[in-house]
Backbone as JSON, one array per atom type, in Angstrom:
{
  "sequence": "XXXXXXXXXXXXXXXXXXXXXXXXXXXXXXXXXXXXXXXXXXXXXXXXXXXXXXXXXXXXXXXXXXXXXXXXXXXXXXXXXXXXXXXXXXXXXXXXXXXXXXXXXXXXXXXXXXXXXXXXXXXXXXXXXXXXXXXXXXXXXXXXXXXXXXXXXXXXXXXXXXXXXXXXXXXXXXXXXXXXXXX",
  "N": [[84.38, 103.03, -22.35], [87.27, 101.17, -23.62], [87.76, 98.1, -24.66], [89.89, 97.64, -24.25], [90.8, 99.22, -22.04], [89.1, 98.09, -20.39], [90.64, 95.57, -20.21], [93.39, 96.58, -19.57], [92.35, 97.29, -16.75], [91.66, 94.8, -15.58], [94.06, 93.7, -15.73], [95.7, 95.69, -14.06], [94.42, 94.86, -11.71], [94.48, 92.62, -10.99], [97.51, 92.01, -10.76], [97.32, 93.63, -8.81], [96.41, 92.08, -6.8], [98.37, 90.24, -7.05], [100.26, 91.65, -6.03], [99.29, 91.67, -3.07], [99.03, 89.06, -2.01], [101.9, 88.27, -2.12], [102.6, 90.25, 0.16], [101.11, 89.79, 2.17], [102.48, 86.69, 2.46], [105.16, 88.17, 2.75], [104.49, 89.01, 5.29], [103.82, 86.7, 7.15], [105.98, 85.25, 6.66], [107.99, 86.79, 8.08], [106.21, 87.27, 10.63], [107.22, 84.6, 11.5], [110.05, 84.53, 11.59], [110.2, 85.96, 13.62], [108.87, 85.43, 15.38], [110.09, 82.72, 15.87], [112.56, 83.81, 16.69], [111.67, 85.08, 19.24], [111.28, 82.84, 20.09], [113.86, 81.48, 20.78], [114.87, 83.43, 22.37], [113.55, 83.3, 24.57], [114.93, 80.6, 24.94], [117.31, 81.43, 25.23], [117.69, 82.91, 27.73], [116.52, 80.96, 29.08], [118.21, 79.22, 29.69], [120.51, 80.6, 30.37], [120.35, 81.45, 32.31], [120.06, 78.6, 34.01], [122.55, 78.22, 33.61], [123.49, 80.06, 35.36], [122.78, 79.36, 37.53], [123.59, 76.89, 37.89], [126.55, 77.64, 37.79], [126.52, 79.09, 40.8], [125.9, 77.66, 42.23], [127.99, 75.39, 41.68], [130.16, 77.09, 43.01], [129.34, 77.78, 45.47], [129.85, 74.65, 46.36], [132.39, 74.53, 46.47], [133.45, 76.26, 48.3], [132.23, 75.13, 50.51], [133.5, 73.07, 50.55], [136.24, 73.43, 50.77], [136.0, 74.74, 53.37], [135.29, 72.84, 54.75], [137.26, 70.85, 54.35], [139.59, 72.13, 56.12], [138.72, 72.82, 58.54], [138.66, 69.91, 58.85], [141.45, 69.48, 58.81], [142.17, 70.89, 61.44], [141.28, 69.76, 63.22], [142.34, 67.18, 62.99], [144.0, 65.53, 64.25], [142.32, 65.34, 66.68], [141.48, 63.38, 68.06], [143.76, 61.96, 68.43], [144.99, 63.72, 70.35], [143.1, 64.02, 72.67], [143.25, 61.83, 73.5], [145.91, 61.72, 74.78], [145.17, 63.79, 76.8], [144.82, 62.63, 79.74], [147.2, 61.68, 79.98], [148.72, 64.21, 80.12], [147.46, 65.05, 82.94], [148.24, 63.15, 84.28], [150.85, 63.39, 84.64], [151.26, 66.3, 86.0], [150.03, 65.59, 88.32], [152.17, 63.93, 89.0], [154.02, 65.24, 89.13], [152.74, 67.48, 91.22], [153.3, 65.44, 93.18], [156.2, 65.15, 93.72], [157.15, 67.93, 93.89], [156.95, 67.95, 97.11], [158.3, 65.87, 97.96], [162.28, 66.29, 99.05], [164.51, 65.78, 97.91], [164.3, 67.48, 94.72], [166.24, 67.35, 92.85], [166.82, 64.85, 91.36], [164.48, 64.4, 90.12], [164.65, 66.26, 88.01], [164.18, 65.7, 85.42], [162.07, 64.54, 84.69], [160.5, 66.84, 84.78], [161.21, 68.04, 82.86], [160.18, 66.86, 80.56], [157.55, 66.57, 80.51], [157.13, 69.54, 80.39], [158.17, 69.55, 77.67], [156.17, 67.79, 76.39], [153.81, 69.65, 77.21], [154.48, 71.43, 75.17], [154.53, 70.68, 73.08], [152.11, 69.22, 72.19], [150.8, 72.23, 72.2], [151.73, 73.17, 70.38], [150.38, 71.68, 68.15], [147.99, 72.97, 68.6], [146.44, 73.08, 71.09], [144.72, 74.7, 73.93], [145.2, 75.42, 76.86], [141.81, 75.96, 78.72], [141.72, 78.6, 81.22], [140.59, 78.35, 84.07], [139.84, 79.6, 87.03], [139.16, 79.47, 90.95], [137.15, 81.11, 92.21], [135.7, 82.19, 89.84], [133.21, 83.09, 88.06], [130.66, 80.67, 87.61], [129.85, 78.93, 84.47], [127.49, 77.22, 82.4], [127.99, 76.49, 79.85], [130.51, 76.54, 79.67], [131.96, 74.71, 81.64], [132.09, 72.3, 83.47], [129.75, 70.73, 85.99], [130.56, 69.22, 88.65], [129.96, 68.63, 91.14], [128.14, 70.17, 94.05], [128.99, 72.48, 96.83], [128.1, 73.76, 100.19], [128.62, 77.02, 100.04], [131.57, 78.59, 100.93], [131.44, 81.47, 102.0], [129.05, 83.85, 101.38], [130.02, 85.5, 98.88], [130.84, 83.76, 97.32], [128.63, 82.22, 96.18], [127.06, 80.28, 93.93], [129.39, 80.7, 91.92], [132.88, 79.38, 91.5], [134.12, 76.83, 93.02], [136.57, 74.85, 93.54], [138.52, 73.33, 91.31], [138.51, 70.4, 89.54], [139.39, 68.82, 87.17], [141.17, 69.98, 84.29], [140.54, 71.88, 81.96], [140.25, 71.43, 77.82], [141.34, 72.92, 75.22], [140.76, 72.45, 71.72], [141.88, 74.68, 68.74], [139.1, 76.47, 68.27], [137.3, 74.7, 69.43], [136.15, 73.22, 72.32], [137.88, 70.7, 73.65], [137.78, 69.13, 76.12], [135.89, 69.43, 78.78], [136.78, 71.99, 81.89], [136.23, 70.13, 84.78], [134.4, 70.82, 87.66], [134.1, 72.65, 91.23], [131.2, 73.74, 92.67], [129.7, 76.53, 94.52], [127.44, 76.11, 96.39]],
  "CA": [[85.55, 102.27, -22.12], [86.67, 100.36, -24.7], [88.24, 96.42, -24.7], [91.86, 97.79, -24.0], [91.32, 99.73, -21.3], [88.67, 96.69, -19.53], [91.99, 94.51, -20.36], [94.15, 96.94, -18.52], [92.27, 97.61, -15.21], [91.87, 93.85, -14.99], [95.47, 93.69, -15.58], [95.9, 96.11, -12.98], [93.52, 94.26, -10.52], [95.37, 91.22, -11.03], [98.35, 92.63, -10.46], [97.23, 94.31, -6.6], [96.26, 90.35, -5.77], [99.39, 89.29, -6.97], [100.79, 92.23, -4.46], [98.44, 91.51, -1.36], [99.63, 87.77, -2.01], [103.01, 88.45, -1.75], [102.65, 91.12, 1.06], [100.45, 88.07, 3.19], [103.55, 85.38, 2.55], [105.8, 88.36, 3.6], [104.43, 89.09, 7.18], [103.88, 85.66, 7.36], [107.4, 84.94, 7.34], [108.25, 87.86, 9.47], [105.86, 86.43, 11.94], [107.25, 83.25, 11.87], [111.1, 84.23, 11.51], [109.67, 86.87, 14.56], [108.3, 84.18, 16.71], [111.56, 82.16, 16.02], [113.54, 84.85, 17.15], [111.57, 85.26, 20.46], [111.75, 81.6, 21.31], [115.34, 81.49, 20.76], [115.66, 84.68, 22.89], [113.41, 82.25, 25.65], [115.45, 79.89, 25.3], [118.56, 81.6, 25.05], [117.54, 83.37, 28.34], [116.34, 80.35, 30.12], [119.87, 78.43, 29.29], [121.97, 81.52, 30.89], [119.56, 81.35, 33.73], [120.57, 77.21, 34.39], [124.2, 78.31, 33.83], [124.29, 81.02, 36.45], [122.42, 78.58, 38.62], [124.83, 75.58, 37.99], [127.78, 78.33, 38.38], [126.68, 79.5, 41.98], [126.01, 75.99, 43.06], [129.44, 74.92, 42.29], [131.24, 77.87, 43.7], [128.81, 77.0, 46.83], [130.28, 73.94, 46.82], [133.68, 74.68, 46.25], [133.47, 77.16, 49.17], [131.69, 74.14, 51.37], [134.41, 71.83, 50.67], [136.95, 74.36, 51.56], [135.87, 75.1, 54.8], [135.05, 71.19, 54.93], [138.77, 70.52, 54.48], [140.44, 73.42, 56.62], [137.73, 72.13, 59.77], [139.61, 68.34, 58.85], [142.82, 69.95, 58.96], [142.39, 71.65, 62.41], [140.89, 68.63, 64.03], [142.67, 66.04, 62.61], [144.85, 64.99, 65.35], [141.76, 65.18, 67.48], [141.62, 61.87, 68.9], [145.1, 61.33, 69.12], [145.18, 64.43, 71.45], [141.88, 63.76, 73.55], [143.86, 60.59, 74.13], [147.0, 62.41, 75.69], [145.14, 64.49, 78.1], [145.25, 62.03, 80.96], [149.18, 61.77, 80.02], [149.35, 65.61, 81.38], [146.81, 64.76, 84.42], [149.71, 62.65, 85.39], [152.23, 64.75, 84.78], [150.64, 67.36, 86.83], [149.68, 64.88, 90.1], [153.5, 63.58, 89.51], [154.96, 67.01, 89.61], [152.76, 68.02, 93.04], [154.19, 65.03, 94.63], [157.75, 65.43, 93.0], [157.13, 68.68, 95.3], [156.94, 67.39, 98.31], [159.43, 65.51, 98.46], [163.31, 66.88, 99.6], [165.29, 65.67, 96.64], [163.79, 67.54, 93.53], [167.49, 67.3, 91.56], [166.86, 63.44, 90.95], [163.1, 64.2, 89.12], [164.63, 67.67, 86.89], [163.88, 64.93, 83.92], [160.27, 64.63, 84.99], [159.55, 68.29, 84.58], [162.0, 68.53, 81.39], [159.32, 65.94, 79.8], [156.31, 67.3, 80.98], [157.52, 70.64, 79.62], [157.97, 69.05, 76.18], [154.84, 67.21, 75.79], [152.78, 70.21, 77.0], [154.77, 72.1, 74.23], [154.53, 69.79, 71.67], [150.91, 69.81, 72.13], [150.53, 73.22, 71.99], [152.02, 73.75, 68.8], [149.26, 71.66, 67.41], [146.67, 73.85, 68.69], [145.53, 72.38, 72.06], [145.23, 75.54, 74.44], [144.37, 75.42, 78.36], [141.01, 76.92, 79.37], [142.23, 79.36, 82.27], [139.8, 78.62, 85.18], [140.23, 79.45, 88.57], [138.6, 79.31, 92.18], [136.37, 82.21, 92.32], [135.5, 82.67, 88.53], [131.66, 83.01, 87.6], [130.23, 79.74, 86.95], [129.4, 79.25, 83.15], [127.67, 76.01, 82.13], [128.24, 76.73, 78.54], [132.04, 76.63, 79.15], [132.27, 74.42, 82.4], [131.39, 70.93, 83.94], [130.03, 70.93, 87.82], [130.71, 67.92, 89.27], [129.55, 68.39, 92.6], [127.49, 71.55, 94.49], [128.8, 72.11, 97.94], [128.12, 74.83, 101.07], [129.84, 78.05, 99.8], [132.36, 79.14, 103.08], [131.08, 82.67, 102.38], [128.09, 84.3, 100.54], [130.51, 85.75, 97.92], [131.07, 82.22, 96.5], [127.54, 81.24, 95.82], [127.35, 80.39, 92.65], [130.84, 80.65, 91.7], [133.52, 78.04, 91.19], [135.14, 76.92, 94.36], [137.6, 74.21, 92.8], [138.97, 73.1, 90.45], [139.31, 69.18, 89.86], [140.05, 68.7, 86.39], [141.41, 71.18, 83.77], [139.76, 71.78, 80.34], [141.07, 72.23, 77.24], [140.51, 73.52, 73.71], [142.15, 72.15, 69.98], [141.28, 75.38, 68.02], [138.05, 76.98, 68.56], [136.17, 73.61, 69.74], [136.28, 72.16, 73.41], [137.46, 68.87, 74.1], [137.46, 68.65, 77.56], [135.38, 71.07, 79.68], [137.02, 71.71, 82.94], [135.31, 69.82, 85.97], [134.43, 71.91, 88.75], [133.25, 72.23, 92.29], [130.36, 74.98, 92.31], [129.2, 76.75, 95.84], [125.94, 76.59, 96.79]],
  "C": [[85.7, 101.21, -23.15], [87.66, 98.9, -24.2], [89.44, 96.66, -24.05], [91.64, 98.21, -22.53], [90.72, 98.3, -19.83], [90.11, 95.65, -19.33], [93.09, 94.87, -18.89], [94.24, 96.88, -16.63], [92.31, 96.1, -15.02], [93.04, 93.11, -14.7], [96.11, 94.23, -13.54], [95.44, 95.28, -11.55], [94.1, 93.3, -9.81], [96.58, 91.63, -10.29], [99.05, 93.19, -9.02], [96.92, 92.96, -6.22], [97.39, 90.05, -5.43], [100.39, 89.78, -5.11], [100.19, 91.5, -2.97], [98.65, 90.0, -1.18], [100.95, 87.83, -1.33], [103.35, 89.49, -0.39], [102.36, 90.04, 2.58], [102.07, 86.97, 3.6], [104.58, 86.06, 2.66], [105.69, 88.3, 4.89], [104.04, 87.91, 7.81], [105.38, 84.97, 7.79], [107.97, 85.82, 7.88], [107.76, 87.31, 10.26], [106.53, 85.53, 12.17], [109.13, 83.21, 12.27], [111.15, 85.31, 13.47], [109.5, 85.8, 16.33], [109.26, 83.4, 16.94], [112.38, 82.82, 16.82], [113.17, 85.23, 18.79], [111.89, 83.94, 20.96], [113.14, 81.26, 21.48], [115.6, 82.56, 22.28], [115.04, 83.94, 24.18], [114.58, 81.25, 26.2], [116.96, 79.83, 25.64], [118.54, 82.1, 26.96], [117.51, 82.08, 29.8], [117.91, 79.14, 30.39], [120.73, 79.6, 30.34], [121.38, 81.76, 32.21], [120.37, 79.51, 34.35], [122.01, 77.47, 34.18], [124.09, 78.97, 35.14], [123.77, 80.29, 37.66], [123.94, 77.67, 38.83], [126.49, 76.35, 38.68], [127.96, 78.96, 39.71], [126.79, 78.38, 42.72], [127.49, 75.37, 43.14], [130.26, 76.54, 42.89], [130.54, 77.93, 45.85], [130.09, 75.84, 47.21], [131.77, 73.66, 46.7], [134.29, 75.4, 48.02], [133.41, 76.27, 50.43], [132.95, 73.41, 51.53], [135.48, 72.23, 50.77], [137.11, 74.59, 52.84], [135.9, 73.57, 55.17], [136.57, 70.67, 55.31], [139.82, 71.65, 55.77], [140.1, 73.01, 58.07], [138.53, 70.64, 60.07], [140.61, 68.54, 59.79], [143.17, 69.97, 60.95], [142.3, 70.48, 63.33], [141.18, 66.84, 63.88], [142.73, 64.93, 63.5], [143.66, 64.94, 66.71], [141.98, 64.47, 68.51], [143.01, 61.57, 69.52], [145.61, 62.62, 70.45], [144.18, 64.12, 72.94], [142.84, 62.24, 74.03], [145.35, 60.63, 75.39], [146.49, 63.03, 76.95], [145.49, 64.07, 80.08], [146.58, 61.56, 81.45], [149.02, 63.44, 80.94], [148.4, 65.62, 82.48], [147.84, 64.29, 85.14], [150.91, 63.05, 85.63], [152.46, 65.52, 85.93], [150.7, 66.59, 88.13], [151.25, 64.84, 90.11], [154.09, 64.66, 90.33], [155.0, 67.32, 91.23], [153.3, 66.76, 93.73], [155.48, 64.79, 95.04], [158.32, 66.45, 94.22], [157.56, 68.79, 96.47], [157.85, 66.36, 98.8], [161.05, 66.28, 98.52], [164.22, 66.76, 98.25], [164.84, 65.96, 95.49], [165.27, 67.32, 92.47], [166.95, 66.08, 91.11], [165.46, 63.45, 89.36], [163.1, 65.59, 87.74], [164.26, 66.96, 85.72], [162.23, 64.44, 83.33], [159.31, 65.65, 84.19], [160.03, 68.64, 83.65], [160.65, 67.53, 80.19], [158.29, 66.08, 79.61], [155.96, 68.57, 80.01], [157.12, 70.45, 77.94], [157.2, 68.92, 75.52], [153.78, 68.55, 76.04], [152.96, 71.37, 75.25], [154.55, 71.87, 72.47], [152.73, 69.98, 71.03], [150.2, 70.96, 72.05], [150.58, 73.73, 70.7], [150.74, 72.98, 67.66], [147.61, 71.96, 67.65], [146.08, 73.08, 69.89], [146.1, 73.91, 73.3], [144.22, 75.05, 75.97], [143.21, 76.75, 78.47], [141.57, 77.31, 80.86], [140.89, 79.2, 83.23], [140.27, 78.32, 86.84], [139.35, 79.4, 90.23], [137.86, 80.67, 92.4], [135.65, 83.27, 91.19], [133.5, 82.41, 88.5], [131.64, 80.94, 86.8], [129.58, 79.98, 85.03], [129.05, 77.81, 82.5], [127.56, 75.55, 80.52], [129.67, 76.36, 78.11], [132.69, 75.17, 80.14], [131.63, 73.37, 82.69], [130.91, 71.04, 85.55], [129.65, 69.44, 87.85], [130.08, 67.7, 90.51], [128.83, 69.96, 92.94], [128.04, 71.56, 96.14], [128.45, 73.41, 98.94], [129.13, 76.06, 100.66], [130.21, 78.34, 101.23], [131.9, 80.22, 102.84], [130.19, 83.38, 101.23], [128.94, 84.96, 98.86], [130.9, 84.56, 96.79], [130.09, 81.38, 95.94], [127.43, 81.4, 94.13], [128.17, 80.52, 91.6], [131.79, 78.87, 91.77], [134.74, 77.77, 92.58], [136.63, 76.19, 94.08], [137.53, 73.91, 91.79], [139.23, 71.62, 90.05], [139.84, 68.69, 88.21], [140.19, 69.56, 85.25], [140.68, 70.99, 82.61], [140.49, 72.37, 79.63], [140.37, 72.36, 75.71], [141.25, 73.11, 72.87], [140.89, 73.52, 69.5], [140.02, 76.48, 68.4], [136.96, 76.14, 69.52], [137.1, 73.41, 70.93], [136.51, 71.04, 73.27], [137.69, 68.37, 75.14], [137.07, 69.97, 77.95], [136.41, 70.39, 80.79], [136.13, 71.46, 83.79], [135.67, 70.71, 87.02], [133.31, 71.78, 90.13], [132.32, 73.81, 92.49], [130.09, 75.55, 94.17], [127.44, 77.21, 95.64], [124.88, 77.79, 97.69]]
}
């Protein structure tokens, strides 16, 4: 071998470093543009994760405060109805003793008023619970006021009277009817 060709291979030699240099400080930055690229894809992932959170939460609470308002709505007038009821208690007693007396022409303005107000009230959602004298007790739906001797085994446990009516705004009770139960 003579001088030239020693020259060459160390040429050559040189040459495969320079490569395996440059090969190193490629997959180096592959790794690194690699590893970039996953934490991005973390972070891109964990970001669209806290959106779809944040975006169920408010449509939660969009939904909440919907029903929140609509519940308002229905029960607004609550109070100012719960406050009327003992207006149609008296209504009602007037009426039966309106009854009983001989001259009903004089009181037709009584029961034209009566009429009105239960109507009026109706339209904003106040409906009579229907209970009558021989209905299943239910103390889910019903008040007992008193327990007394049923007059006949078919009445035990049942509702013998009736003393004050119950009524409903909407879906919700606001007066149970009071009741006399048989024992």
């Amino acid at each position: 071998m003579s001088k030239n060709d020693k020259f060459n291979e160390n040429d050559r030699e040189e040459e495969v470093g320079f490569d395996d240099v440059e090969i190193n400080k490629q997959e180096i930055a592959e790794e690194n543009v690699t590893d970039a690229l996953s934490e991005l894809q973390n972070e891109f992932e964990r970001e669209k994760d806290r959106y779809l959170r944040l975006f169920a939460e408010f449509e939660n609470y969009k939904k909440r405060t919907s029903r929140e308002r609509i519940e308002m709505f229905k029960t607004a007038g609550e109070d100012v109805i719960v406050s009327m009821l003992p207006l149609l208690d008296d209504f009602e007693r007037a009426l039966k003793e309106i009854e009983k007396t001989e001259d009903v022409k004089h009181f037709k303005g009584v029961e034209l008023i009566n009429n009105k107000l239960r109507e009026t009230l109706r339209s904003k959602g106040l409906e009579l619970i229907e209970v009558k004298p021989g209905d299943a007790f239910d103390a889910d739906s019903h008040e007992a006021i008193t327990q007394i001797p049923a007059p006949n085994a078919k009445l035990k446990g049942k509702i013998i009277d009736v003393i004050e009516k119950g009524y409903t705004l909407g879906d919700k009770i606001i007066r149970y009817p009071k009741v006399v139960i048989g024992q």
